[in-house]
N, C-alpha and C positions, 0 to 999 in steps of 0.2 A: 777395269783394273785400277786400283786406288794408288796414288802417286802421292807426292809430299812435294811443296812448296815453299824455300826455305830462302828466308831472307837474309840479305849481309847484315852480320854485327859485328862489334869489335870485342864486348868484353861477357866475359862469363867470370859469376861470383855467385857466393852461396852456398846454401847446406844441404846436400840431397841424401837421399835413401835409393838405392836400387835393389831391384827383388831378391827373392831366395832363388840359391843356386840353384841351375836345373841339374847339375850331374848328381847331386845330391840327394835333391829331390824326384829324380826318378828310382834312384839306390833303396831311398826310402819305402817306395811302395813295395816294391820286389823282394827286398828282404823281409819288410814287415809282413809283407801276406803269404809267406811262407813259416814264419815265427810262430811259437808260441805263445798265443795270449794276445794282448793288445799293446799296440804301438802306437803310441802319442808322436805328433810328429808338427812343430810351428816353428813358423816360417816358412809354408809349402808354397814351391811357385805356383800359379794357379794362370800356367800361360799352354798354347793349347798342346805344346810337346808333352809336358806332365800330364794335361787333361788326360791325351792319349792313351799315355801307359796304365792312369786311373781307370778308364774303360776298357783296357785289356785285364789289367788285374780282377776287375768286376767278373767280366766276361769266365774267366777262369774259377769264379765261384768264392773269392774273398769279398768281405761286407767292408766298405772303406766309407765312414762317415766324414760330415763337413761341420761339424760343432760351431766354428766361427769363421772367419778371414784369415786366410794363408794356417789353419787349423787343421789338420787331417787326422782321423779316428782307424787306423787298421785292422781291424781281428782280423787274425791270421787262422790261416789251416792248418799248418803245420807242414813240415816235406813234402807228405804224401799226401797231401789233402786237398791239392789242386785238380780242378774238373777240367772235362774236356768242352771248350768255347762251342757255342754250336752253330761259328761263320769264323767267318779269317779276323783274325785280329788285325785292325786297321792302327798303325803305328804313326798315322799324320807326315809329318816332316821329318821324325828323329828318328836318325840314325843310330844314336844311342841307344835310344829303347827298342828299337830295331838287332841289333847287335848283341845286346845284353840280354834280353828275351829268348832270343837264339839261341844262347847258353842253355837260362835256365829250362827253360822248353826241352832241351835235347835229352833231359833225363826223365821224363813223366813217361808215365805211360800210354797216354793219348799221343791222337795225332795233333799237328798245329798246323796254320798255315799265317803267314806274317803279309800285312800289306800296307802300302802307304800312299800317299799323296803323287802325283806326276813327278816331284822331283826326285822323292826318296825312291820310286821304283827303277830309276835309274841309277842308282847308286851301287857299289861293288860292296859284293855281299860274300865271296869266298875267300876273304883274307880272313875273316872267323867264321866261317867254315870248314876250311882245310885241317885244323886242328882239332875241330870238334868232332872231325870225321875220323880222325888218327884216334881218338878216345873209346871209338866204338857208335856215336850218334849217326842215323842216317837222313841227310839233308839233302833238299833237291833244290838248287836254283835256276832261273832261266837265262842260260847264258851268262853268268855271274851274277844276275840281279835278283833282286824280288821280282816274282812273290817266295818268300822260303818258305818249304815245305818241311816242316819236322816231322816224320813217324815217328811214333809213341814206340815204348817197350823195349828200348836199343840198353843193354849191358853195358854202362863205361867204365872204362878202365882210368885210373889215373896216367900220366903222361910226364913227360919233362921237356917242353916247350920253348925252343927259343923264338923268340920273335921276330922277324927278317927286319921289319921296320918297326918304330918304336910308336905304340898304339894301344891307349888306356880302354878302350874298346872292344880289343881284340882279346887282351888280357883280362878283362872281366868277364866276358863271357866264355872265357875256357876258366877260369876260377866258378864262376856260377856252376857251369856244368860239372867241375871238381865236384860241388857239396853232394853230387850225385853219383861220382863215380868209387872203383873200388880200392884204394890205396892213396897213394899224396900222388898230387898232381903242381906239379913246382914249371914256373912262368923264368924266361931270361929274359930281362930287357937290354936290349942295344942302347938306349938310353933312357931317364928316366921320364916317368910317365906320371899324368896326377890320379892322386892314391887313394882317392877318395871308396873304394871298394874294400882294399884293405883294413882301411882305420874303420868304417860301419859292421864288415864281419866281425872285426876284434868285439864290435861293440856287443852284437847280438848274441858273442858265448864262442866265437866259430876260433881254432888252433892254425895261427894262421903266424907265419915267418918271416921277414925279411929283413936281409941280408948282402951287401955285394951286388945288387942289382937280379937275384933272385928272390924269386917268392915261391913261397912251401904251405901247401895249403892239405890238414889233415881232415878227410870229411867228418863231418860230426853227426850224434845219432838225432840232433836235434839243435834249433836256434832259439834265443830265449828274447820273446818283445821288450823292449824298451825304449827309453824317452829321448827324441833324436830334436835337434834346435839347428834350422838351415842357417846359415849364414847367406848375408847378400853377395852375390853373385859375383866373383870376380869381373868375369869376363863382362859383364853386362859396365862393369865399372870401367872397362877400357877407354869407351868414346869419352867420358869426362876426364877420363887422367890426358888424355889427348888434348879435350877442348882446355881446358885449366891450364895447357902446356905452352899454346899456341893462340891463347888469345889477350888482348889486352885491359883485362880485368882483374880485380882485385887478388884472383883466387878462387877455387873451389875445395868444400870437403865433403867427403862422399863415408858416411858414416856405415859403421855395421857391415865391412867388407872381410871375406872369407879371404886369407891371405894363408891357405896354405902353398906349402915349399914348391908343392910339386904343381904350384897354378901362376906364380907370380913372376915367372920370365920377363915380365910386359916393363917391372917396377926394372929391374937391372938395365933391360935394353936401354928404356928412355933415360936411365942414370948416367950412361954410357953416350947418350947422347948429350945429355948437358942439362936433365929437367929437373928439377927444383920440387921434390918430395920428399914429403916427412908421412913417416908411420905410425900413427901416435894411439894409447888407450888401447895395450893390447890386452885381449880378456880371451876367452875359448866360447864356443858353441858346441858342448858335446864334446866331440874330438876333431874338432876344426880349429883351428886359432883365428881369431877373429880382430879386427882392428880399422879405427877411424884413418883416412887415407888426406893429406891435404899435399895440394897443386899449385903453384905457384907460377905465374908467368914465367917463362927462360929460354933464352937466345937457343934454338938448338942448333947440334951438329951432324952433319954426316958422318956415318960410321958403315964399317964393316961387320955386320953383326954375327954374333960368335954361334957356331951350328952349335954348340951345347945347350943354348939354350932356347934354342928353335922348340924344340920339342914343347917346352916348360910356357910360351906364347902360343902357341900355334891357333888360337880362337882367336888371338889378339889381333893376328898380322893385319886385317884390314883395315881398324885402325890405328895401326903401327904405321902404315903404307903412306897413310895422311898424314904423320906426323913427321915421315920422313921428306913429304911434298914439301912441307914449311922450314927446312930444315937447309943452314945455310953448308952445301957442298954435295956428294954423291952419298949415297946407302947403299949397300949391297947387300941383299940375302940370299943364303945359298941353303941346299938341305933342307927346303917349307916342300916339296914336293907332294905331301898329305894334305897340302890345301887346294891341289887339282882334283881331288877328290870328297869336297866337303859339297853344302847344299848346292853350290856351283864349281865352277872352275877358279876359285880364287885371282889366284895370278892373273889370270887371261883377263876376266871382269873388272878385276880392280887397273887394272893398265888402261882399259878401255877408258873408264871413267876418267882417270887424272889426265887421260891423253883431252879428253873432252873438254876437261879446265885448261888445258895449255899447260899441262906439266909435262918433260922430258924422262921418256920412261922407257927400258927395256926389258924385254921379257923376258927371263932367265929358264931352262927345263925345272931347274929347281927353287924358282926363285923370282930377283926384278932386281933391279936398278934404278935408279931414281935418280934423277937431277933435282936435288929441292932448289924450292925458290923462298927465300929467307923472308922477313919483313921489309915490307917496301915493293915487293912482287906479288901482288895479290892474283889470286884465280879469276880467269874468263866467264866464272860461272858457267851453266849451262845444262844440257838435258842428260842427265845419267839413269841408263841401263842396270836396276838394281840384280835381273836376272831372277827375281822372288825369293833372292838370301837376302836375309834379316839383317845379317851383319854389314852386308854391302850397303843397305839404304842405310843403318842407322850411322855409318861412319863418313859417309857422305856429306850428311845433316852438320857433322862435325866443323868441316870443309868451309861453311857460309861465315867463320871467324877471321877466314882471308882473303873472302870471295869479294871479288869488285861488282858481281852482281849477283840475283837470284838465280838459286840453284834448284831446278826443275829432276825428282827422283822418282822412275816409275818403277811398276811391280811391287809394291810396299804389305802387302796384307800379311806376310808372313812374319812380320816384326813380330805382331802380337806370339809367335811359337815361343819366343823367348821372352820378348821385356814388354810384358800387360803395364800401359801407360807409360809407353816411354815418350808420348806426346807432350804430356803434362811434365813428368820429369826433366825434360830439355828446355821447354819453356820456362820452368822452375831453376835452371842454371845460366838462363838469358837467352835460347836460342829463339829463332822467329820463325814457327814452321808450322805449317796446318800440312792437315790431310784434305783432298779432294778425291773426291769418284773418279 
């Protein structure tokens, strides 16, 4: 089990790049390799959750080439030109590709069967099920988990969908399963969600709505390829808006960052706390809006953070959670309740940890509480339980800009699912961390 070994520092400065988005770039392949024609697609993540979904798209009988670095090549089948895999599609760690899959899958006519890694087969699989099952799709899971089973050949109908809890997941893969069913199939959200599904079908030709917090999706007789440019990764740009926030260093900018509306919660929270951001050189990627991000050291504050925009964070919270540790007075989040359900327990795992540094923290059903400790209170250091989420060990790594000593982070292999090289890149913003076996 490979761990990380992260020393105290004080300051982080510097100009980084962090990769292409994965919610993007899995979008990419699934739509591409059902399009028409060929799909150019750069700045593809090339971390092993997109691998995955690239070896299921294979699997299904689309030719997806690699021309260069972070370059992806798709000819597509068109709708109906997807084959039947001849073993379970192994989905890795992503849930996303996991969920989305499920959609499209529910309309073919083959059978499927979806599988993944120890953590991901754990994971609740009928919150998008239940709706795809109301369309006509017949899904089988075990006990709410994987493995899911899709039977081929199922009729669906379009639907009108509200959504109990608000889930860009859930609503993609009852949109996906739309492109195959017989009428409009229209999504409510309880709140919003990021839209990254929406704005790529606009792209591909698809008649697609939104309005009021509905979405109206008319199926089309066909998708048309074109030329898709990922943006780098929000969420992956979290732990630096964190470190940049809370340490004592010049500064960081983290250039080429995907800021769309419906991803960027993370910039208001910490605004609302006191952090010192500018959004500067905004340009587009496609239909992403795109823009260089700079961080500035600044005193933070405890805050009660607003459930509106729980939703609009919600990959962030872990390193949100750090941020609130350094933060001088209490934090409260309520309404994160979908991060008991991510590659780990969120809440639970990240409590454990700050409990480990000596931060004063309560577990909320929906949430945490946080006692920060401002500057001048540095962390215990010490040995964290990453549980084998990515985002847990990489916000930890954060953590050593207030730490009084090395901070010891196990379960670390699955970083690479999301941010290939984030060793180098952190090191490249001042932090002091190896990996060991």
């Amino acid at each position: 089990m490979s761990h990380y070994i992260v020393q105290p520092v004080q300051g982080a400065a510097g100009s980084i790049r962090v990769p292409g988005d994965k919610s993007v770039s899995h979008r990419a392949l699934m739509l591409g390799g059902i399009a028409d024609g060929v799909t150019e697609v750069r700045g593809f993540l090339e971390s092993e959750d997109c691998l995955a979904t690239m070896k299921a798209m294979s699997a299904l009988g689309v030719v997806i080439e690699r021309p260069g670095v972070q370059e992806v090549r798709v000819r597509g089948v068109g709708m109906k030109g997807l084959r039947a895999a001849t073993h379970a599609l192994d989905m890795g760690n992503s849930g996303t590709a996991m969920r989305l899959m499920t959609g499209l899958l529910s309309g073919q006519a083959f059978d499927s069967e979806l599988i993944g890694d120890s953590s991901l087969m754990q994971r609740p699989m009928e919150r998008a099920a239940t709706p795809l099952r109301q369309m006509g799709a017949r899904i089988a899971t075990l006990n709410g988990r994987p493995p899911v089973k899709i039977s081929g050949g199922s009729n669906l109908n379009g639907i009108r969908y509200e959504l109990p809890v608000a889930s860009a997941q859930v609503k993609s893969a009852v949109l996906l399963a739309g492109l195959y069913a017989k009428g409009t199939t229209t999504v409510i959200e309880p709140a919003v969600t990021r839209d990254h599904t929406e704005r790529m079908l606009l792209g591909f030709g698809c008649a697609i709505d939104v309005a009021n917090g509905e979405i109206r999706l008319e199926p089309p007789a066909r998708l048309n390829a074109c030329s898709l440019e990922v943006p780098g990764d929000f969420s992956s740009s979290a732990f630096f808006l964190v470190a940049g926030s809370i340490s004592r260093g010049s500064g960081l900018t983290i250039k080429g960052v995907g800021i769309n509306p419906t991803r960027t919660g993370m910039l208001d929270i910490l605004a609302l706390m006191g952090a010192d951001l500018r959004v500067v050189n905004h340009r587009t990627a496609g239909a992403e809006p795109v823009a260089d991000i700079e961080v500035r050291p600044a005193k933070l504050k405890g805050i009660h953070v607003p459930e509106h925009l729980v939703p609009l964070a919600i990959d962030e919270f872990p390193a949100l959670f750090v941020a609130a540790a350094c933060a001088d007075g209490e934090t409260v989040v309520t309404g994160a309740e979908e991060l008991r359900v991510k590659e780990s327990d969120r809440i639970a795992v990240m409590a454990e940890g700050l409990r480990a540094m000596g931060v004063d923290c309560e577990v909320l059903p929906d949430g945490m509480r946080i006692q920060g400790r401002p500057e001048g209170h540095a962390f215990s250091g010490g040995k964290i339980d990453s549980h084998g989420d990515h985002r847990i060990a990489m916000s930890f790594t954060v953590a050593s800009l207030r730490s009084a000593g090395p901070i010891e982070i196990a379960d670390v292999a699955n970083v690479a699912t999301s941010f290939p090289g984030f060793l180098q890149t952190a090191r490249s913003a001042g932090l002091d961390l190896v990996e060991r076996p």
